[in-house]
C-alpha positions in Angstrom: -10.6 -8.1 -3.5 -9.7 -8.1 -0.1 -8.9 -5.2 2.4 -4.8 -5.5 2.7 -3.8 -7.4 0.2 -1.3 -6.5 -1.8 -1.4 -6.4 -5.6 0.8 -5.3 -8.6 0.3 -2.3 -9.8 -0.9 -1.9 -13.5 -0.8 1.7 -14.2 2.3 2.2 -16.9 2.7 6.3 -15.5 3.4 4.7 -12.2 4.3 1.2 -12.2 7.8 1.6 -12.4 8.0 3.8 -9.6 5.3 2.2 -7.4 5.2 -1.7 -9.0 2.8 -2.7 -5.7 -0.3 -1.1 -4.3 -1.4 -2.3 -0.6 -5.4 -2.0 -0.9 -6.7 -0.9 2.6 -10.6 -0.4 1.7 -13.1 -2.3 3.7 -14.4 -5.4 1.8 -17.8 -4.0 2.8 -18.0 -1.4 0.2 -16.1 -3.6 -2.6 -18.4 -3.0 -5.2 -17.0 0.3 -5.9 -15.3 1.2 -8.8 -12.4 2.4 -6.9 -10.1 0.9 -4.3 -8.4 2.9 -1.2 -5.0 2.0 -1.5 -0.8 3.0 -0.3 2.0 2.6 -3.1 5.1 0.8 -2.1 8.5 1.8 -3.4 11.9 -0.4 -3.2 13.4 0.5 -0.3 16.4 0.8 -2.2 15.2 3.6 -4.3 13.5 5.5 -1.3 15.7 8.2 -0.8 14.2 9.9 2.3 14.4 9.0 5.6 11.6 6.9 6.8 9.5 7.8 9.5 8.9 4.5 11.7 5.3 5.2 12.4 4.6 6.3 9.2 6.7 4.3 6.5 6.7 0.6 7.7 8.8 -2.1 5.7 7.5 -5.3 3.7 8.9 -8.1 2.3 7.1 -9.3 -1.2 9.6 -11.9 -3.1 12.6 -11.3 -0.4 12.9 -7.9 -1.4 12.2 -4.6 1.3 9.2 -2.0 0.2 8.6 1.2 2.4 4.5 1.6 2.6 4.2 5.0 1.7 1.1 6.1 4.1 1.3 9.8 3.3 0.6 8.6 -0.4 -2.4 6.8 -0.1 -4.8 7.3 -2.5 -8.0 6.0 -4.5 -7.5 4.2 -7.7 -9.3 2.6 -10.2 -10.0 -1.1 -9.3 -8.0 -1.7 -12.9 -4.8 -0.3 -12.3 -5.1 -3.4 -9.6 -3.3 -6.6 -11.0 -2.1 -10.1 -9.9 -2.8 -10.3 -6.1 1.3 -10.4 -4.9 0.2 -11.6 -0.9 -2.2 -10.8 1.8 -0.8 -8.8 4.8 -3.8 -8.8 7.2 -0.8 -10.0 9.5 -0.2 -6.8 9.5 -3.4 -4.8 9.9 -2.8 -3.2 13.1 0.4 -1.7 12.3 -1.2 -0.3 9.1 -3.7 1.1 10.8 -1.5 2.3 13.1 0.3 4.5 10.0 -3.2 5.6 9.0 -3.6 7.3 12.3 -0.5 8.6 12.9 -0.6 10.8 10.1 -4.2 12.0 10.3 -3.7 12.1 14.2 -0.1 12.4 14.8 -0.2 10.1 17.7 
């Protein structure tokens, strides 16, 4: 498992609602059983407004997911699936949600 990758998620309370999970733990403490990670939701079923720092937009399989930063959470490392793409492309503008909401800036 590797920090932002993006996997499905396996949970059936919450799959439906949140089908991907966007790990953000370091790889340096991957031997715990639980992964830090931000649900994604079609953007067609988000019905809030989304706050650009805060709620970024990904494409997995040409289809539009708002990260949901103020959700993040820890998980067990089985409710992770099928890795669905890596977005270390993207790592700064993740981090960049992160601090937003703990900072506000």
């Amino acid at each position: 498992m590797s920090q932002f990758s993006l996997y499905s998620n396996q949970n059936p309370s919450s799959k439906r609602v949140y089908p991907y999970l966007l790990d953000i733990q370091s790889s340096l403490v991957q031997t715990l059983d639980t992964r830090l990670v931000i649900p994604l939701v079609p953007k067609d079923q988000y019905g809030s407004e989304l706050i650009a720092n805060l709620n970024p937009v990904l494409r997995v399989d040409n289809r539009e997911y708002v990260v949901l930063t103020q959700q993040m959470a820890a998980v067990p490392r089985t409710v992770l699936g099928a890795c669905a793409g890596e977005y270390t492309a993207y790592r700064q503008g993740i981090l960049s949600t992160i601090d937003f909401l703990i900072t506000g800036i």
